[in-house]
C-alpha positions in Angstrom: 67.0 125.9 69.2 67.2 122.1 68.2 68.7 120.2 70.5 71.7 117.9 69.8 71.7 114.0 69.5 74.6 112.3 71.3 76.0 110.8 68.2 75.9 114.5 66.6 78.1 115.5 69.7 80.3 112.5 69.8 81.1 112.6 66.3 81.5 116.3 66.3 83.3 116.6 69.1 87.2 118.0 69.4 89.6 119.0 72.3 90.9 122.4 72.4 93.9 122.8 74.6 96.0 125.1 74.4 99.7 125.0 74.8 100.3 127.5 76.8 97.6 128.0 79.4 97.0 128.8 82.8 93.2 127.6 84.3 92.7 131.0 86.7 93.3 132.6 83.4 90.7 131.0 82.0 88.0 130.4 84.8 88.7 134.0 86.9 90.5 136.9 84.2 88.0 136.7 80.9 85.3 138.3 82.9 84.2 141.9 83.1 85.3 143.5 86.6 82.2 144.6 87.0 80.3 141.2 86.6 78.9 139.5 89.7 80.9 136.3 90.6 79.8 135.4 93.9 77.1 135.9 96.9 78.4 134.1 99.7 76.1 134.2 103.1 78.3 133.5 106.1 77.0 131.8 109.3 74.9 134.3 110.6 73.6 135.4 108.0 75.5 138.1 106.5 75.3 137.9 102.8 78.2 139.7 100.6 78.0 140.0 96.8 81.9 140.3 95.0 82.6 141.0 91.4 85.1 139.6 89.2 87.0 142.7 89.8 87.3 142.2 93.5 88.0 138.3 93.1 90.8 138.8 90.8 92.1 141.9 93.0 91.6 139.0 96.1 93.5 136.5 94.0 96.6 138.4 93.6 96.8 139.7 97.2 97.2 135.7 98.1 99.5 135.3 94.9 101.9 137.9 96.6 101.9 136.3 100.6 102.5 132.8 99.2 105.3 134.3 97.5 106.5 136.5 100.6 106.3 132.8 102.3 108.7 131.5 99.8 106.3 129.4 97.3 107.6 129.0 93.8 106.7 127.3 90.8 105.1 124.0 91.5 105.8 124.3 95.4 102.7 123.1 97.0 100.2 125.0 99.1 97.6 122.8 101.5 94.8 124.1 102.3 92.1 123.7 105.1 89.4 126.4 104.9 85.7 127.3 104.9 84.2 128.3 102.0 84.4 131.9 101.8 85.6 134.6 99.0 88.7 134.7 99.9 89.5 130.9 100.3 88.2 131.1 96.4 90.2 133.8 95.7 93.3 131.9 97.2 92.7 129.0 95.4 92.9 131.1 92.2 96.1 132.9 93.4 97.9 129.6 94.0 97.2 128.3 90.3 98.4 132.2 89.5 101.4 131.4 91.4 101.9 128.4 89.5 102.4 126.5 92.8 100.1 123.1 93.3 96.9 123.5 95.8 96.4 120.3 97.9 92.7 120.8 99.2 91.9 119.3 102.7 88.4 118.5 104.2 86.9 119.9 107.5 86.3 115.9 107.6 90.0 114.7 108.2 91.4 113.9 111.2 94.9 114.7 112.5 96.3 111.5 111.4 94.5 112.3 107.8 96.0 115.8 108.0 99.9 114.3 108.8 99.6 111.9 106.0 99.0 114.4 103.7 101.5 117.1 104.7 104.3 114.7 105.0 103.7 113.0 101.6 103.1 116.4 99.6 105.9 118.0 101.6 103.1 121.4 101.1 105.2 124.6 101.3 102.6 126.6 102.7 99.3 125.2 104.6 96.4 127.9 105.0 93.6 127.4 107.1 91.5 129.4 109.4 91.3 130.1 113.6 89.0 127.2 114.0 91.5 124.2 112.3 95.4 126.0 113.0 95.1 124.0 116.4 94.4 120.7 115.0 96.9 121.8 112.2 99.8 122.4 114.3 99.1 119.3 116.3 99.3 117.1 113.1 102.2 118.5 111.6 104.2 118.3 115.3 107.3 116.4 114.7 107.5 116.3 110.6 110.5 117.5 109.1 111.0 121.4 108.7 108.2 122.5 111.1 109.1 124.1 113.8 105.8 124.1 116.0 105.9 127.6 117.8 108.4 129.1 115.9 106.7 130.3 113.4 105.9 134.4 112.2 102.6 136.1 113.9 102.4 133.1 116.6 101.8 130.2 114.0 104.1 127.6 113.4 106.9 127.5 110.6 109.9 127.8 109.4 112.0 128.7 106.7 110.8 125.9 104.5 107.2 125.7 105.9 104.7 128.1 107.0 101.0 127.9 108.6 98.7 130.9 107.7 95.3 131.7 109.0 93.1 133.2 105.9 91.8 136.8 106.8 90.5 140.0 105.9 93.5 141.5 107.2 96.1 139.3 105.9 94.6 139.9 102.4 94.7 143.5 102.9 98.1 144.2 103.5 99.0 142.6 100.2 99.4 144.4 97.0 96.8 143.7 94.7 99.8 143.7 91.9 100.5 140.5 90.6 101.4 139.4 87.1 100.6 135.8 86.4 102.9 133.4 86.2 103.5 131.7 82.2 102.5 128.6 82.1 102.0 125.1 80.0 99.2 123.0 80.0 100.8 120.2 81.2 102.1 122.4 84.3 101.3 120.4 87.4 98.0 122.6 89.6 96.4 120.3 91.8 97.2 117.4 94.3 94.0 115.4 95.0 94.5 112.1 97.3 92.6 109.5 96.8 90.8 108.3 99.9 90.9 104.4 98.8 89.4 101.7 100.9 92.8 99.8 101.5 96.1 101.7 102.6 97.3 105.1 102.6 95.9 107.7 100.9 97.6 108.1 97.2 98.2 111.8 95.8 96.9 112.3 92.0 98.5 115.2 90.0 96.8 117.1 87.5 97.8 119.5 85.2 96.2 123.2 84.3 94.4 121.8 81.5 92.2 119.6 83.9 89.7 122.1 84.1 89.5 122.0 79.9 87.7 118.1 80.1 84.9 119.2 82.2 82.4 120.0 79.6 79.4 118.9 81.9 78.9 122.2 83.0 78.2 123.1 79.2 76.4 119.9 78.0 74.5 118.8 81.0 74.2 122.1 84.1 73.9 123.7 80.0 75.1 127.2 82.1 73.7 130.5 81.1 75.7 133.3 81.4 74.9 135.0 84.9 73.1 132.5 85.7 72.3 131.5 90.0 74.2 128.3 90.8 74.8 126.3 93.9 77.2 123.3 94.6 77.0 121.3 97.7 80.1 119.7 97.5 83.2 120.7 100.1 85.7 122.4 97.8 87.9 119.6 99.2 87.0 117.1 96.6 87.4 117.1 92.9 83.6 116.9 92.9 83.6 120.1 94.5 86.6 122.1 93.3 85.3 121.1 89.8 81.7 122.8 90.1 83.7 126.1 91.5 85.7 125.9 88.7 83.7 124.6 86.1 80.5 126.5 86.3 82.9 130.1 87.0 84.3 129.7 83.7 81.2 129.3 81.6 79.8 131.6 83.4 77.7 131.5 86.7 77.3 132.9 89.6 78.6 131.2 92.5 76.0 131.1 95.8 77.6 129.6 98.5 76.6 128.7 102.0 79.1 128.7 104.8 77.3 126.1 107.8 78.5 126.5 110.8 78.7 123.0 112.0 77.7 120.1 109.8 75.1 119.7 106.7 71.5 121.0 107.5 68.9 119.7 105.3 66.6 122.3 106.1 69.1 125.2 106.2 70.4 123.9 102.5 66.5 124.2 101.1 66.0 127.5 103.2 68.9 128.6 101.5 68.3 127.7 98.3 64.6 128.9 98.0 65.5 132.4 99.3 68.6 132.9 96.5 66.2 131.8 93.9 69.1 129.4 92.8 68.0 127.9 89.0 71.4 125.8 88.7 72.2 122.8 91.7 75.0 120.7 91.9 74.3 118.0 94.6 75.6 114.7 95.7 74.1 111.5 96.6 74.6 112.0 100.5 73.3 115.6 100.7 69.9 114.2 98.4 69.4 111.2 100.9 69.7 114.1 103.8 67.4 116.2 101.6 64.7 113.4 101.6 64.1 113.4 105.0 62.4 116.8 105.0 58.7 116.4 104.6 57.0 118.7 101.9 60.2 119.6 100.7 59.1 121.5 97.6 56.1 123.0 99.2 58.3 124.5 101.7 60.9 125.5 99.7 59.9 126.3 96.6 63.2 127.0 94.1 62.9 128.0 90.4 65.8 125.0 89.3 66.4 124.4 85.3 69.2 122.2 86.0 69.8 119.4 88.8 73.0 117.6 88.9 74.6 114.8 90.9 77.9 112.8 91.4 79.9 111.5 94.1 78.8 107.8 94.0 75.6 106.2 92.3 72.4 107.8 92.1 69.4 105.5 93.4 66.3 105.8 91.0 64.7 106.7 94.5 66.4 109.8 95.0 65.7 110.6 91.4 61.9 110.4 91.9 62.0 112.0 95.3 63.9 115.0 93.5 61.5 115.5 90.4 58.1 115.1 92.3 59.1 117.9 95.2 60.8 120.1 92.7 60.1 119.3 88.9 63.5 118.8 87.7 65.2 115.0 87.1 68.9 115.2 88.3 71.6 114.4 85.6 74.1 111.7 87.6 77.8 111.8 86.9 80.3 109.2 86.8 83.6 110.3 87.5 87.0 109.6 90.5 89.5 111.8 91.1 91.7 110.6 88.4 88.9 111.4 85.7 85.6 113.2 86.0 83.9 112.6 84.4 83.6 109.5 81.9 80.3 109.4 81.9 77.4 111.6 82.3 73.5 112.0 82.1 71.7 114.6 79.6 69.0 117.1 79.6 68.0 116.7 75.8 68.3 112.7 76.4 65.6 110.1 78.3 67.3 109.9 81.6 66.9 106.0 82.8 66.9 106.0 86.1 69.6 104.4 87.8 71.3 104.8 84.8 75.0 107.1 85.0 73.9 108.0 81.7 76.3 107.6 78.4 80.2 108.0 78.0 81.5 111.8 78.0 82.0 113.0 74.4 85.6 112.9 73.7 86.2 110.3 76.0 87.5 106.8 74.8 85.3 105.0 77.9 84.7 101.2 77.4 83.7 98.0 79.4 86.7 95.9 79.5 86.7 92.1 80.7 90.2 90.5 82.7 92.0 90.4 79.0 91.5 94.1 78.4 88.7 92.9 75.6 85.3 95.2 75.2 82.5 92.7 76.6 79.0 92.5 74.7 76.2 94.7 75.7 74.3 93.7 78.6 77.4 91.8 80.4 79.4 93.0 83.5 82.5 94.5 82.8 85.2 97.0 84.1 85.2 100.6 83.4 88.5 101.0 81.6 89.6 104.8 80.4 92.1 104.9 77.3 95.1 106.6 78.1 95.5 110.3 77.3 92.0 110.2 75.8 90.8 113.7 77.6 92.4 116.3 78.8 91.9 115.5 82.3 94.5 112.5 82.2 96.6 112.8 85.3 100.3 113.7 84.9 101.5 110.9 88.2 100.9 110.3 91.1 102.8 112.2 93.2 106.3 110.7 95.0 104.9 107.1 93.5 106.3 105.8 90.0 105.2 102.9 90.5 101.8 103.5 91.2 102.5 106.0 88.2 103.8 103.2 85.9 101.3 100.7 87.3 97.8 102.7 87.2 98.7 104.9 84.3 101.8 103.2 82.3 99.5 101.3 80.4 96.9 101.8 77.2 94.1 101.8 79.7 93.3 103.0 83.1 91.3 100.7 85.2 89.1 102.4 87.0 88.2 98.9 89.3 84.6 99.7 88.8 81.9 97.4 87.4 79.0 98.0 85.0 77.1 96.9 82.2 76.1 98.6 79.1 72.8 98.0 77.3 71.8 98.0 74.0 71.4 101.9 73.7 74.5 102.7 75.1 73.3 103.6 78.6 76.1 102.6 81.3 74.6 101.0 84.6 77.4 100.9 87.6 77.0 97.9 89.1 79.3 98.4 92.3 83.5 97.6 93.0 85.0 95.4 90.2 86.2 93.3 93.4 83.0 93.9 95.1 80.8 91.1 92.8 79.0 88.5 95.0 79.1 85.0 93.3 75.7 83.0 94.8 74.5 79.6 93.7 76.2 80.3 89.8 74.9 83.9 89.8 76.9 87.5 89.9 75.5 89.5 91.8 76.4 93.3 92.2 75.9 95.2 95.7 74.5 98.2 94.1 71.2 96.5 92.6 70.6 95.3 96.1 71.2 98.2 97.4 68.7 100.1 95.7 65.9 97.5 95.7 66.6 97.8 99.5 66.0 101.5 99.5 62.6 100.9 97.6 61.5 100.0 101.3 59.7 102.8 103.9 61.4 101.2 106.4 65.0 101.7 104.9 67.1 105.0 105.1 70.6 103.1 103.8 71.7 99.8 102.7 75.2 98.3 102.3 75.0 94.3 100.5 78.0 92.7 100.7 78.7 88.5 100.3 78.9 86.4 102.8 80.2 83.0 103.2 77.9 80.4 103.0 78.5 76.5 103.3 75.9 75.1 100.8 75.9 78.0 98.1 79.4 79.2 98.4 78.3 82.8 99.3 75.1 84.5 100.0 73.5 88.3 99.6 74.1 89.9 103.3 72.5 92.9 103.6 73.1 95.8 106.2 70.5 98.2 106.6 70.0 101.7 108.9 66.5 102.0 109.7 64.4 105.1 108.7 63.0 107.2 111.5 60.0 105.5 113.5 60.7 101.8 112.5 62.2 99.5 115.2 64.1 96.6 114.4 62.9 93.4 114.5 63.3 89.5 113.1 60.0 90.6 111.2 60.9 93.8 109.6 64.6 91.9 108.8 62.0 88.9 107.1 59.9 91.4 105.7 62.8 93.6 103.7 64.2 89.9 102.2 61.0 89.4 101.1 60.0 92.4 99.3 63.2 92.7 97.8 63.1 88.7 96.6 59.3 89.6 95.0 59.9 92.8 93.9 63.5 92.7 92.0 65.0 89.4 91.8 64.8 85.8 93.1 68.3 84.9 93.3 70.2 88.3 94.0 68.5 89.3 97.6 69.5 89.4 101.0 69.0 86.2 102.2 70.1 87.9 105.8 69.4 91.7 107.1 71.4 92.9 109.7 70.4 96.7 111.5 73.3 99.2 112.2 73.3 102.3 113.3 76.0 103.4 110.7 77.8 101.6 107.7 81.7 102.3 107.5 82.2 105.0 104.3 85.0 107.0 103.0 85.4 110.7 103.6 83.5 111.3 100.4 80.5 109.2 101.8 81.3 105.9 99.5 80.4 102.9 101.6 83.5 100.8 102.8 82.1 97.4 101.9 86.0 96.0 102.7 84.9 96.7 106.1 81.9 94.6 106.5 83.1 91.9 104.2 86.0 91.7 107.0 83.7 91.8 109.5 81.6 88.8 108.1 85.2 86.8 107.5 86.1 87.5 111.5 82.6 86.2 112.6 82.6 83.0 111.0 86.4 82.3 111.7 85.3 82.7 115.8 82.3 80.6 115.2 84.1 77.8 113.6 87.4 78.0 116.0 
């Protein structure tokens, strides 16, 4: 089989959406019954293996209690809930139902949990024994919930109801559900942005979503049958995405449900003994990965495909990957308004550090202040033309005029910087507000970043600018240590140094700081707001 050329694909390439579609349709119903869909090994071990038959008979047991509980047609249903079968299955039966699922992380807090409930106004929260307490306490006090008056001893009311997830709750369901007709352009899914300033913003997309996320076709390049594994919380759109994504062309969902928080070694253990040939990661769970010695030895795993998105890939991780396991993971670009734009590809030199070249189909370009395209090899803002894929949200939800604001226009401005050389390769190069300016020179925190990581004796970085009084601003970086190296004026001398000699003379830390931690988002981006605050407080005190 010849392999494509990305002009061939570009120039080829059309959208097919439907007008009338529903994505469970599409992702769970066109499968055989008797077709594996998932092998899901629970805490201690147990491993159970489900066909599409039981997943769709699963799907319409939920469909039927969220309607008992009152959920209609684009009511929306929260939920908070390990990754099992039947937390897949309910996400499926809530599209069925055509009601809106508003995913929550493990990772929120109460206050995280309120803010969401109160701005979706959810219908219906499901969660499991383990959260409903934290639940209840976040939703005490918001309109309509009545905390302990709710059916089975939860919480609820007429308007609102909490549900624990079970075998037995699933059971006493019929398993006779007809899905609901609907558009395209039907609203399915509530993500929130988690934002580095301000509340949390809700982004709604429509069914046809799940139609733009052709990376599980031109880059995972999914077999039918075929053993896949995603990393990613099924609380993100970088995780609901690979569930989706890779079930409707065809794989086999493995899943791992931890029982308390990411193991490196239990991830590779896990992964070895499923024989999994198809991996979507994230730049977090890599950097965790890293830090297990003989990794591939260990744990040997038959991969074809590697994957990665969630921030940027450093060319580290990249090389770490490919010389413990064989494979080069393809990085993503993508946010939750639009995943992704751009995207590495097997039949394509990979450049390393590189998020690859703009998704086929999508009108993706570098945009300066004036909404003009910048020349190759200048810093610009990623900028998505409106209603270019089908993944273009529909609002964001109880906003319009975030709605008219972020979406009203021609483009969507992503606030991101990169560059794009010669070839058409798009390098991020960090927050479009997040450019350091230092003795004439832009400097992005990303670059830094990574020559930082090039270091033994560095396990993260952060760079941010700080203010300086003879060059305006200089490169500050904040670094957590790898294991068995101390801190010390030398090390902080010696990191500066090898960064100055080994990527740039002008855009290095000209100050190292050690931390224990670096302030990041619930999806693991680092909060560079924070320490640029923190930089602004510390020379305001020195100076008053």
């Amino acid at each position: 089989m010849t392999s494509p050329t990305y002009d061939q694909l570009v120039a080829d390439h059309r959208w097919d959406v439907p007008a009338r579609y529903n994505l469970a349709v599409d992702v769970c119903d066109k499968h055989p019954d008797d077709k594996l869909a998932m092998v899901h090994e629970d805490p201690d071990g147990v491993v159970r293996e489900l066909t599409w038959g039981e997943i769709r008979n699963l799907s319409h047991r939920f469909a039927n209690v969220a309607r008992e509980h009152g959920v209609q047609r684009e009511d929306v249903v929260a939920m908070l809930v390990p990754p099992t079968p039947e937390a897949a299955a309910a996400i499926l039966g809530v599209y069925k139902a055509a009601a809106i699922l508003l995913p929550m992380s493990v990772l929120y807090g109460e206050e995280g949990i309120r803010h969401r409930i109160r701005d979706s106004g959810a219908k219906l929260i499901v969660t499991d024994d383990e959260h409903a307490a934290q639940i209840t306490r976040a939703v005490e006090g918001l309109p309509g919930w009545d905390v302990g008056g709710g059916r089975n001893g939860l919480i609820g009311s007429e308007d609102h109801t909490l549900l624990v997830l079970s075998d037995g709750l699933l059971a006493n369901a019929s398993p006779a559900f007809v899905t609901v007709d609907t558009s395209c352009d039907d609203p399915a899914q509530l993500f929130y942005t988690s934002g580095t300033t301000g509340l949390a913003k809700g982004i709604l997309h429509a069914h046809r979503f799940v139609l733009a996320h052709e990376e599980f076709e031109y880059c995972h390049e999914i077999e039918d049958g075929e053993r896949f594994r995603s990393m990613a919380e099924w609380a993100w759109a970088a995780g609901i995405n690979p569930l989706l994504g890779a079930w409707r062309t065809g794989a086999v969902q493995y899943v791992l449900q931890r029982r308390g928080g990411f193991s490196a070694e239990a991830e590779l253990d896990f992964l070895s003994r499923h024989r999994i040939s198809n991996l979507f990661t994230t730049p977090t769970a890599m950097r965790s990965l890293m830090t297990i010695e003989n990794a591939g030895e260990r744990f040997p795993i038959p991969l074809r495909r590697a994957c990665s998105a969630g921030e940027p890939l450093n060319p580290e991780a990249i090389r770490w990957f490919r010389d413990q396991f064989g494979v080069t993971v393809l990085d993503f670009y993508g946010l939750s308004e639009g995943y992704p734009l751009c995207a590495n590809f097997p039949w394509m030199e990979v450049r390393e550090g590189s998020m690859g070249k703009v998704m086929p189909g999508w009108d993706v370009q570098l945009l300066d202040e004036e909404e003009r395209p910048v020349a190759p090899g200048e810093r610009g803002e990623i900028c998505w033309r409106r209603e270019s894929s089908p993944t273009w949200p529909l609002r964001f939800w109880n906003n319009p005029e975030a709605t008219e604001r972020e979406f009203g226009g021609e483009w969507f401005h992503t606030k991101d910087a990169a560059r794009i050389d010669e070839d058409g390769y798009v390098w991020f190069e960090g927050r479009a507000d997040d450019v350091i300016l230092t003795a004439g020179y832009r400097v992005g925190p990303f670059e830094v970043e990574s020559a930082c990581l090039e270091h033994p004796a560095v396990a993260e970085a952060a760079a941010i600018g700080k203010p300086d009084e003879r060059r305006g601003w200089i490169v500050k970086a904040f670094v957590i240590l790898a294991d068995d190296h101390a801190a010390s004026d030398e090390l902080a001398q010696e990191i500066s140094a090898f960064v100055r000699d080994g990527h740039s003379k002008y855009a290095y830390p000209r100050e190292v700081e050690f931390v224990d931690e670096l302030p990041k988002t619930l999806t693991g981006k680092i909060r560079r707001i924070e320490l640029r605050q923190r930089e602004e407080r510390r020379a305001e005190d020195a100076a008053g």
